[in-house]
C-alpha positions as CSV (number, residue, x, y, z in Angstrom):
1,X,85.0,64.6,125.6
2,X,83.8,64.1,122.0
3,X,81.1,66.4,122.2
4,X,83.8,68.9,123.2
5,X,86.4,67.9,120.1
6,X,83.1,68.1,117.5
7,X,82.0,71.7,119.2
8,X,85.7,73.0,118.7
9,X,85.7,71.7,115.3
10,X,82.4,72.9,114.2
11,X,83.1,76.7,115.5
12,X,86.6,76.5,113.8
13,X,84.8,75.0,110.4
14,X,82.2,78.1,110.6
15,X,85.0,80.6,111.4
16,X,87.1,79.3,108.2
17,X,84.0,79.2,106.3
18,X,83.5,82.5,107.4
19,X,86.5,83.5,106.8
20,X,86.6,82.2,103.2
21,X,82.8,84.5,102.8
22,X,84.6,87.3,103.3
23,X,87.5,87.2,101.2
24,X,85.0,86.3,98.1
25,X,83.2,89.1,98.9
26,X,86.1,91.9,99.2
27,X,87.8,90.2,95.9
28,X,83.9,90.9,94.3
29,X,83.8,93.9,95.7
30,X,87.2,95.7,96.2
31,X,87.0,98.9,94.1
32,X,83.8,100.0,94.6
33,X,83.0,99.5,98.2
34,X,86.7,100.8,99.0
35,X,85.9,104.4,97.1
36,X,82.6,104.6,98.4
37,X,84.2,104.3,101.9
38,X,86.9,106.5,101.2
39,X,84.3,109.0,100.0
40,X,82.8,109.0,103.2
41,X,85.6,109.0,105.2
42,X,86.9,112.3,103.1
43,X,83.3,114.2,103.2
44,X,83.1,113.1,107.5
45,X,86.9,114.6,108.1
46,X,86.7,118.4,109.4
């Protein structure tokens, strides 16, 4: 039963942690990875 509780905990701890990665990253890197990707989205549009 406490093996259970300290798996859950551990996968939720990595998922916030996660979590957390990413929104560093996208604040870093809004402008330029959202133009780039818009770019691409424009130039793969018929």
């Amino acid at each position: 039963m406490v093996s259970v509780l300290l798996f859950l905990s551990g996968n939720l701890f990595l998922i916030l942690v996660s979590r957390v990665i990413e929104l560093g990253n996208r604040d870093s890197h809004t402008s330029e990875t959202e133009i780039v990707y818009l770019a691409e989205n424009n130039n793969s549009l018929p």
